[in-house]
C-alpha positions as CSV (number, residue, x, y, z in Angstrom):
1,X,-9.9,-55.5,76.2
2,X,-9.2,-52.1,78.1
3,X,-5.7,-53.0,77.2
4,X,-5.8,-53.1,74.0
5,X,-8.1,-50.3,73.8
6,X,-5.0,-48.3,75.9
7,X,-2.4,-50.0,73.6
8,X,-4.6,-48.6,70.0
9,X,-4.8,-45.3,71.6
10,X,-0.9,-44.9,72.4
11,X,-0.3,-46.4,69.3
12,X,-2.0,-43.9,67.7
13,X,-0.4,-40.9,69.3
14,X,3.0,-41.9,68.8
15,X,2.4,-42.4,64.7
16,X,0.7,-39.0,64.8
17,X,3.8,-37.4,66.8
18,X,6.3,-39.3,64.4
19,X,4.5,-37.9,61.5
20,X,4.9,-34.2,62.4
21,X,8.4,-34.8,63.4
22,X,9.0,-36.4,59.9
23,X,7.5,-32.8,58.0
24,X,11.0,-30.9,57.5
25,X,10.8,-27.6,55.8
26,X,13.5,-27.3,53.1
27,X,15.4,-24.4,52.3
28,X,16.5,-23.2,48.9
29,X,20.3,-23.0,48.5
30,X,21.8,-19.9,47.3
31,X,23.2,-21.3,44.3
32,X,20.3,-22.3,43.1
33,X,19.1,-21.8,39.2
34,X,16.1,-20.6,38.1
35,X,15.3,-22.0,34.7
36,X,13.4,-20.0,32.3
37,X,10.8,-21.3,30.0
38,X,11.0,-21.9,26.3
39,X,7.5,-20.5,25.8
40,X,8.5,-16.5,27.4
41,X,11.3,-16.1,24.9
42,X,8.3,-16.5,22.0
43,X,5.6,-14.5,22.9
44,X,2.6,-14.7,20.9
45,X,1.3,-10.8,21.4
46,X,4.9,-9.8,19.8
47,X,4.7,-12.3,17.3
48,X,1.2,-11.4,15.3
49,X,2.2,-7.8,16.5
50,X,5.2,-7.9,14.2
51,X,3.6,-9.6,11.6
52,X,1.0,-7.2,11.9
53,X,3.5,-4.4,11.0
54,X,5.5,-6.2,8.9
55,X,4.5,-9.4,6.6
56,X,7.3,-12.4,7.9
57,X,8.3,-10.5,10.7
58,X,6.5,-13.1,13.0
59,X,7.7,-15.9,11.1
60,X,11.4,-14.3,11.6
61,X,10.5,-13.7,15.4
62,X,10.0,-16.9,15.9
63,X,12.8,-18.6,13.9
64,X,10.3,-20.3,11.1
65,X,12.7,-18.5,8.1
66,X,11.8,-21.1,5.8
67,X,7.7,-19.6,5.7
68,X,9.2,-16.6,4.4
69,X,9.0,-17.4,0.7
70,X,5.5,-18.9,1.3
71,X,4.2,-15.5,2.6
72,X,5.7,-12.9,0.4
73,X,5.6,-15.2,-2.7
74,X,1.3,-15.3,-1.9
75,X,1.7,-11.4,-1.5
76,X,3.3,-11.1,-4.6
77,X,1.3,-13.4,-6.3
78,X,-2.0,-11.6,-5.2
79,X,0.0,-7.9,-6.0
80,X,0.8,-9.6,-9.7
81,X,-3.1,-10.5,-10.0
82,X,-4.5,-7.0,-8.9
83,X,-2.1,-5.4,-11.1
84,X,-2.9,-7.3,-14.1
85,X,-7.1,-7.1,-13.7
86,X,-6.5,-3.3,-12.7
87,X,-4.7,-2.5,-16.2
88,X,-7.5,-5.0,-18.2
89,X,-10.0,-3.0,-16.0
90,X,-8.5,0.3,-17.4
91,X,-8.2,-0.1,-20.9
92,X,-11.8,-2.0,-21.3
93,X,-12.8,0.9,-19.1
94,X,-11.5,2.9,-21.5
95,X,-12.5,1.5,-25.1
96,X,-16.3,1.6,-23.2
97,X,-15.8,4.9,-22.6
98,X,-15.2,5.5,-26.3
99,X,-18.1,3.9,-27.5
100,X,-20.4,5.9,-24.6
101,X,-18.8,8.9,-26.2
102,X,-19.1,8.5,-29.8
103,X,-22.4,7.2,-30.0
104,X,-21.7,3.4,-30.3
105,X,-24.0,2.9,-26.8
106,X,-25.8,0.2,-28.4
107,X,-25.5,-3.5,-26.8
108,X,-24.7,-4.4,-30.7
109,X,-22.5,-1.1,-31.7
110,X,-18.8,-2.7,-32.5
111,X,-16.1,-0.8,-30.9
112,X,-13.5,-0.3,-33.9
113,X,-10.6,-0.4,-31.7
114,X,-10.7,-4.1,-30.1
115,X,-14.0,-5.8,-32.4
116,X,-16.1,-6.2,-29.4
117,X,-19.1,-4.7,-28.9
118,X,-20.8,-2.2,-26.4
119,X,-22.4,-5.1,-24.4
120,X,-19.4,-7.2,-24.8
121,X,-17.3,-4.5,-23.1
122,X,-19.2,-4.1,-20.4
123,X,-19.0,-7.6,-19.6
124,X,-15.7,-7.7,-20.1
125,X,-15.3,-4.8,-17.5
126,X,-17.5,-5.8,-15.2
127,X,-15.4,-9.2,-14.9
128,X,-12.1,-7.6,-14.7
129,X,-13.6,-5.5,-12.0
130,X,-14.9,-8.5,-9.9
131,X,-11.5,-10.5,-10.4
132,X,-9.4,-7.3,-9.4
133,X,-11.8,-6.9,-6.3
134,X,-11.9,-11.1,-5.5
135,X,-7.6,-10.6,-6.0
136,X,-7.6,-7.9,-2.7
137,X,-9.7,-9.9,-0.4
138,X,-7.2,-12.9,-1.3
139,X,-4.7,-10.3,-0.7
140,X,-6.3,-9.6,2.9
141,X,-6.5,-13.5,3.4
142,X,-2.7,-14.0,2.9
143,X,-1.9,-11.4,5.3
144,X,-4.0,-12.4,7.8
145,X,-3.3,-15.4,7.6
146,X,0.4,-15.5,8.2
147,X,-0.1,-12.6,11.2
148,X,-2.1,-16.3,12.6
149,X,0.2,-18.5,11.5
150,X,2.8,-16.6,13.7
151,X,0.7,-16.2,16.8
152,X,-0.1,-20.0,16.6
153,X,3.3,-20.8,16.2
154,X,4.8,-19.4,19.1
155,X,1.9,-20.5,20.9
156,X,3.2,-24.1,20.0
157,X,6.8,-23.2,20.5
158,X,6.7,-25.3,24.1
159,X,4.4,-28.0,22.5
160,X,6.1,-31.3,23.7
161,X,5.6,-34.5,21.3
162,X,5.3,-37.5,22.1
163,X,9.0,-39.2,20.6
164,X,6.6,-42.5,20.2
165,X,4.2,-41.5,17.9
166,X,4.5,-42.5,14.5
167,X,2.3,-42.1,11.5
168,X,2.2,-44.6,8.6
169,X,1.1,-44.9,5.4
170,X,0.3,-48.6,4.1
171,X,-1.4,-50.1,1.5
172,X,-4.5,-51.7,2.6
173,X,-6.2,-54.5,0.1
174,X,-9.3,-56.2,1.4
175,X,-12.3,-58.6,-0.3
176,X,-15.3,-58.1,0.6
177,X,-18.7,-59.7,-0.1
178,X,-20.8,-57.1,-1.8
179,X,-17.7,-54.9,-2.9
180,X,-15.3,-57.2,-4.3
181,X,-11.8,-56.7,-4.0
182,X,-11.3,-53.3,-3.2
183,X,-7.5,-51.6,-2.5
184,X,-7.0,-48.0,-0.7
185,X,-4.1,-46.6,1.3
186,X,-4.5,-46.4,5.4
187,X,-3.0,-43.6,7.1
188,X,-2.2,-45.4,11.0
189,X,-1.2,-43.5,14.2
190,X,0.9,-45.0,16.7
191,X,1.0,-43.5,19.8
């Protein structure tokens, strides 16, 4: 039994010894590459800055030319609506103004112009006043909305997908007790 003990023991010693022997300490060649990542060449602070400063100048930071009709055609679009409730704005404005003056102030006066009346005309400016306003917070939307869009997509520049995953759509038909025969579309991920 002592000899075993003593035999454990050495045993022991010489797998400790052969294990910091076996540690080696590797150098780095001198011709050695260091590899830059995909995610520095996009960063996201330059990305919603230029958008910031310029509408689709994130999306053209980070390569995503194909978003650049989407973002200036929902600029434009919201422009073409602002400009169109501003001038509907000004000349009910105006035919109100002419009824106020000439003393048609009545709800039920008829403006001789247009047909409408006092109370009609101030509905009608009221509304085009509220749509105009409604068309600059959309306006406001769209451009913060693609100054996001360009921060999240350089954030996702370095996203790796899975080359597995598939999604599916399928036809589903099923028969059930209470229901009857019932049909819908599945949407299936495979991962």
């Amino acid at each position: 039994m002592k000899y075993a003990f003593f035999i454990l023991l050495m045993g022991l010693c010489l797998s400790a010894t052969a294990q910091r022997d076996s540690v080696r300490v590797v150098e780095p060649k001198s011709d050695t590459v260091l590899i830059t990542s995909y995610a520095n060449r996009y960063d996201p602070r330059k990305a919603i800055l230029y958008a910031a400063i310029l509408p689709g100048l994130g999306q053209v930071y980070n390569k995503k030319y194909w978003k650049l009709p989407l973002v200036y055609g929902g600029i434009g679009a919201t422009a073409y609506a602002i400009n169109f409730y501003q001038e509907g704005y000004r000349t009910y404005r105006k035919e109100l103004f002419y009824n106020l003056d000439n003393d048609l102030g009545a709800d039920t006066h008829i403006n001789p112009n247009t047909g409408y009346t006092t109370g009609q005309l101030r509905t009608i400016v009221d509304r085009y006043r509220r749509e105009r306003d409604f068309m600059i917070i959309i306006m406001m939307g769209v451009y913060i909305l693609q100054m996001v869009d360009a921060h999240v997509d350089s954030h996702l520049k370095e996203f790796d997908l899975n080359p597995n995953l598939q999604v599916r759509i399928e036809p589903t038909f099923s028969n059930e007790l209470l229901t009857g025969r019932m049909g819908g579309i599945s949407l299936k991920f495979r991962f």
